[in-house]
Residue, then its C-alpha position, 0 to 999 in steps of 0.5 A: x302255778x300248777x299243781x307240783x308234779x312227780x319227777x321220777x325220771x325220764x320216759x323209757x323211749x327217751x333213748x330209742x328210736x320211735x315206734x310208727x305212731x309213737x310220741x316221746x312226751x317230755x317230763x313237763x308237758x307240752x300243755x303247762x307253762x313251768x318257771x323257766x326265765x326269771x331273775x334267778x335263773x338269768x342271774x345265776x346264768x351270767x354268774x356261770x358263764x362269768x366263772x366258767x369262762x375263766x376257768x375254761x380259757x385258763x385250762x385250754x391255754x394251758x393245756x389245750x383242752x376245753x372241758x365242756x362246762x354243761x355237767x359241772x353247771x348242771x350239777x351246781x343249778x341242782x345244788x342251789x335248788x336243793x339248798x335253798x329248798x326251791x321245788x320245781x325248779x328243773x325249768x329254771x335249771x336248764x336255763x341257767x345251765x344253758x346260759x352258764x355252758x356258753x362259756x365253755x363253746x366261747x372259750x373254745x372259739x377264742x381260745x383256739x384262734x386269738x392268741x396267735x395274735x400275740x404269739x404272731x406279734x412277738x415276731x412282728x412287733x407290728x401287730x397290734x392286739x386289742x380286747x374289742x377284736x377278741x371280744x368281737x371275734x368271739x361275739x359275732x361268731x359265737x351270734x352267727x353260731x345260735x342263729x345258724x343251728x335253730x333251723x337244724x334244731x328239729x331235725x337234729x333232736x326231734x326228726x332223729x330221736x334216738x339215732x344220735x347218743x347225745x352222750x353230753x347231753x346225756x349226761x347233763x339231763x340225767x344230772x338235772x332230772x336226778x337233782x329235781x327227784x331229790x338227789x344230793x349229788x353237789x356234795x361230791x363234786x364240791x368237794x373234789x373241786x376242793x381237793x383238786x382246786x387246792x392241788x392244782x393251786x400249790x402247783x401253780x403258785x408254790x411249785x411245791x411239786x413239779x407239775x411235769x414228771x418226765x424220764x429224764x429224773x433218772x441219768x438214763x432218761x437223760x442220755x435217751x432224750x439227749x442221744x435217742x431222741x427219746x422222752x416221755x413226760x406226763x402232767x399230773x395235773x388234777x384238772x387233766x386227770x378229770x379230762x381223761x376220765x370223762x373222755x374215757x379210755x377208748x378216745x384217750x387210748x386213740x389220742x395217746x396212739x397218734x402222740x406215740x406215733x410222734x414221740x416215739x417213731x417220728x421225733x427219734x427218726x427225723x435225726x437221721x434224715x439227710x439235713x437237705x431232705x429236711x430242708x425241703x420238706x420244711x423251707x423254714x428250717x435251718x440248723x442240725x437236728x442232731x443238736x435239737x432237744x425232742x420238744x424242738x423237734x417235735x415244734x418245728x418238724x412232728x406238729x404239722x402232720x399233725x395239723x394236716x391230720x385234723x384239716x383232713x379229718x375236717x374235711x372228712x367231717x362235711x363229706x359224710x355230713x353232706x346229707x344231713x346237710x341237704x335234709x336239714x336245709x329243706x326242713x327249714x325251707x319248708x318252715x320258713x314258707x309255712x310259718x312266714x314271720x307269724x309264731x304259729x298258736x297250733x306249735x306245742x310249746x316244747x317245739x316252738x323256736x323263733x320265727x324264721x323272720x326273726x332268725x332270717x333277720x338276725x343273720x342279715x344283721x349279725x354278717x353286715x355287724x361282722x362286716x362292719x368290723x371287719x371293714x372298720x377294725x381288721x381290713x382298714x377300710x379296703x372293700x373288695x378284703x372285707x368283702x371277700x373276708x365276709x364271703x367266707x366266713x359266711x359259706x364256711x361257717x354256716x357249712x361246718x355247723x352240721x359238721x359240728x352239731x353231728x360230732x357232738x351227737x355221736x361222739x359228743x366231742x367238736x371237732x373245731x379245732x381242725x374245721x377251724x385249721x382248714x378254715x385258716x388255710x382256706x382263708x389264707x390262700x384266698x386272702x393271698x390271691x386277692x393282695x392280702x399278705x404279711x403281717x396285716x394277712x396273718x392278722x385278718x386270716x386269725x380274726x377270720x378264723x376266729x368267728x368261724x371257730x366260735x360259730x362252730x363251737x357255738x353250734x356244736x355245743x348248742x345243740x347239747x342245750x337244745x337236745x337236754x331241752x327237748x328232754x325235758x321239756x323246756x320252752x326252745x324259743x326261750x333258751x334261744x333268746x336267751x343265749x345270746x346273753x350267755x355268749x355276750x357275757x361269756x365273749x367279755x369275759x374271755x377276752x379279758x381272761x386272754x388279756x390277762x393270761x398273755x401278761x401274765x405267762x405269755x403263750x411262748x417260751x419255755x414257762x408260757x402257757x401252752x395255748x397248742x391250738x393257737x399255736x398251731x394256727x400261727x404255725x400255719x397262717x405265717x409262711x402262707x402269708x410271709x412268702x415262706x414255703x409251707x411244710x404242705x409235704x408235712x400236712x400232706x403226710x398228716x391227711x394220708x394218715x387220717x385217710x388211712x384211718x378213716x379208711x379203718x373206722x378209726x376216729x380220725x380227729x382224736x388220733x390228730x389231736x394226739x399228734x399236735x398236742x405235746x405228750x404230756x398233757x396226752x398221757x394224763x387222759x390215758x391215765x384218766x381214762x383207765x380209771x374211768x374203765x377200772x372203777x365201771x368193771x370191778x362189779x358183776x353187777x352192772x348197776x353197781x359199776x353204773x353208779x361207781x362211774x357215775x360218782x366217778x364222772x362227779x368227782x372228775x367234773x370237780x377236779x376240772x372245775x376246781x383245778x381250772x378257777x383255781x389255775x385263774x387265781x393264781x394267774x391272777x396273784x401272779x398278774x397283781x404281782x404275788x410271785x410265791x414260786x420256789x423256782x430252784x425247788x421246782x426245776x430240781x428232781x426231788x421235785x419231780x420225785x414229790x410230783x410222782x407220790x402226789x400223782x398217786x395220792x390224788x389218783x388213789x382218792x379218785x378211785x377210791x371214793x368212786x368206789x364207795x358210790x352205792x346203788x341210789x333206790 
């Protein structure tokens, strides 16, 4: 064991871009060996991924959202060290963080795609839905993922040092490092996922306040939304309000802009159109609009410009990534004839990722893995479906990953969702072409879109791990190995959470969970595979608009997002966003309004947390058969009127424990 150094933070050029002949030198030095893979660092891992796991698939089902588990992981690794007193731990850390934060990117995958399946078997009684297909989708893709992103490795994090903000990654080193000087920042979060825990758990479980407040509590409200077509609605989840705080106020400002684009021009106006008009622009629709509530319009007109919006913003996405791309592909061709197989005793330790062989091999033997269960489980022995399925997981996987790696690196947030509605669309039209229809094609075109969506995912949230690594200065080849045990565990976990979330709430009808994505990706597989017309001319008024807006240098995919997720779980990041924007500019002194949003982004990563496991207990009381929920109460106003005192209750915490925070010396 080597002598204890000093930690006193991250070196000055961590951030910038390098001088010619400048190094950046990592925390742990490239020529020492630190404790990074032992038994507790793993087992604290799985038990991360375990937790996590749940809690992120509950929140994405419910409110279309995955939190990104990396910081709320970081800061529990730091709180276990510091409470057992364990020095020198910061290797440790990252492995446990890097192994736990495969939950989340998993869940992403899983979540985004799979429960189109059983929203698809309600209608097809036919299909059938087994945990080996989810736990396989999801492992596979999510395997295909790290193997696909080691050999950008070095381009992404070491190449363009300081060209990229890595705002997660950020944000996650800074938590580990300031941990490892001494800090005690768990407290805070623990208990924030205390309050928020407990108040998203009366919600779900009692119903002591509603969980949506919409205009319709007053009588005008109620003849707007009736005559006009006019409503707004807003979830005063603690778990969402935490969302909107840590994707801030521009990115929640832009969302909220595509959902007022829909709620408040497009659902009002589709009324007035003349019914044949409407039939044609949506072959499946039948009835009289004037006679649909504003959520019924928004399902079955207003989400499709949606869903082209974010294919388009997908497609945007690999246009602009085409060089990196290129560059990032001859990088590692030069490395995999310069290094063969051999692990080379010259590469410092903080840059050496597993061989080329090994990562060559390992793609060979996870696509004919993928293969396999593809002929075996989704294509029922037909060779020229599982040939041509594989073909395109295969090319569009590994082309989205640098798509992916890129948007977490700027923005810090993936756009998988519309890769993955492009991915469907694709995979649809060429499953057709080949003599896969029906029931059977919307099956193999989900299970399809569900290994690209974790390969995505994976890839996208990797990176953050490799780039918090590089930092720091752990070993890369070791949180490699290492996280194909977390996507295994966090692959298991999910499909039973799924399983159990489907028979407890379902994800249709009017108490389901929402589960947004999959139910935009059953919206698009179905009329493709059924030989229904498909609402192309909605998709297509969609993709101008996300042309127009990537014309303007607005973020495109955040816009869409807003347009296919339903306004109330879009106007609470509005909110959160505004309190993230309120509590960092009261100060004139910028470090005093650093540390208020810092405290703040703790106090929101432990409403995530808490409010999201607290949300799987009480799924789980609901599955064993504890039905605790006042169900006249909760559809009364007066439980609305409650919702609303709440809210404010909560809100007024947040900002004003975010205010206490102090300069740290």
């Amino acid at each position: 064991m080597q002598e204890e150094e000093k930690i006193t933070g991250l070196p000055e050029n961590a951030s910038r871009e390098l001088k010619e002949g400048e190094e950046y030198k990592p925390l742990l030095s490239a020529d020492k060996n630190y404790p990074e893979v032992n038994a507790r660092s793993v087992s604290w891992g799985i038990v991360m991924a375990i937790l996590f796991s749940a809690a992120a698939a509950y929140l994405g089902l419910k409110i279309g959202q995955v939190f990104e588990a990396a910081i709320p992981i970081a800061i529990i690794a730091v709180g276990l060290s510091s409470a057992s007193k364990r020095k020198g731990a910061l290797g440790e850390n990252v492995i446990i963080q890097s192994i736990g934060a495969s939950s989340g990117v998993v869940v992403a995958g899983a979540i985004f795609t799979l429960p189109a399946l059983y929203i698809l078997q309600a209608k097809y009684p036919e299909i059938s839905v087994s945990f080996m297909q989810v736990f396989l989708s999801s492992l596979l893709g999510g395997i295909l993922g790290i193997l696909f992103m080691i050999p950008f490795r070095k381009y992404f994090v070491s190449d363009m040092h300081g060209k990229y903000p890595f705002p997660e990654a950020t944000a996650t080193t800074q938590v580990l490092v300031s941990g490892e000087k001494g800090g005690d920042q768990a407290k805070p979060l623990i208990l924030a996922g205390l309050i928020g825990g407990v108040y998203d758990f009366v919600i779900a479980t009692f119903g002591t306040w509603s969980e949506t407040v919409s205009t319709r509590i007053i009588p005008f409200g109620e003849i707007l939304a009736d005559k006009a077509k006019f409503v707004f609605k807003n979830n005063v989840g603690a778990a969402v309000l935490g969302l909107g705080y840590i994707v801030g106020l521009k990115y929640a400002a832009i969302i909220c802009a595509g959902s007022a684009l829909i709620w408040f021009v497009i659902v009002p106006v589709l009324p007035l159109l003349d019914v044949q008009f409407l039939r044609f622009i949506n072959p499946a629709f039948t009835g009289d609009l004037t006679s649909f509530s504003p959520e019924a319009i928004f399902k079955t007109f207003a989400r499709h410009i949606g869903i082209g919006g974010i294919a388009m913003a997908g497609i945007i996405g690999i246009i602009r990534s085409w060089g990196i791309i290129k560059s990032a592909v001859g990088l590692a061709s030069k490395e995999f004839k310069g290094k063969g197989g051999a692990v080379d005793v010259n590469v410092k330790r903080t840059q050496r990722d597993l061989s080329m062989k090994i990562i060559t091999i390992g793609v060979v033997l996870a696509l004919l893995a993928t293969y396999a269960f593809f002929y075996f489980g989704v294509f029922h022995f037909n060779l020229l479906h599982a040939t041509v399925g594989i073909l395109v997981v295969a090319v569009i996987a590994f082309l989205f990953t640098t798509v992916a790696a890129n948007a977490i690196a700027i923005v810090g947030t993936n756009p998988v969702s519309g890769m993955t509605l492009m991915t469907l669309i694709l995979a649809s039209v060429i499953m057709v072409a080949v003599g896969l229809k029906g029931s059977a094609g919307m099956v193999a075109a989900l299970v399809m879109g569900g290994v690209v969506c974790t390969a995505l995912s994976m890839a996208g949230g990797f990176i953050t791990d490799l780039k918090i690594g590089y930092w720091i200065g752990t070993t890369p080849a070791k949180q490699q190995t290492w996280k194909f045990l977390g996507t295994l565990v966090s692959a298991a976990t999910v499909g039973g959470v799924i399983m159990i979330l489907n028979k407890t709430y379902g994800f249709t009808g009017d108490n389901a969970l929402v589960a947004p994505q999959a139910n935009a990706m059953a919206a698009v597989i179905e009329p493709l595979m059924s030989g229904v017309g498909a609402t192309w001319y909605l998709y297509a008024l969609g993709a101008i608009i996300s042309i127009i807006l990537a014309f303007f240098k607005v973020p495109a995919l955040a816009f869409a997002l807003g347009m296919f997720i339903p306004m109330e779980l879009n106007a609470p990041l509005l909110i959160g966003g505004a309190i993230s924007w309120y509590v960092s500019s009261r100060s004139k002194n910028k470090a005093l309004n650093t540390a208020r949003h810092e405290k703040g982004t703790l106090l929101a990563s432990g409403f995530i947390a808490g409010g999201a496991l607290m949300g799987v207990v009480s799924a789980g009381l609901r599955f064993g058969g504890i039905e605790l929920m006042n169900e006249h109460w909760v559809e009364a106003n007066g439980a609305q009127w409650l919702s609303i005192v709440m809210y404010g209750a909560i809100i007024g915490y947040f900002i004003w424990d975010s205010l206490r925070a102090k300069i740290s010396k």
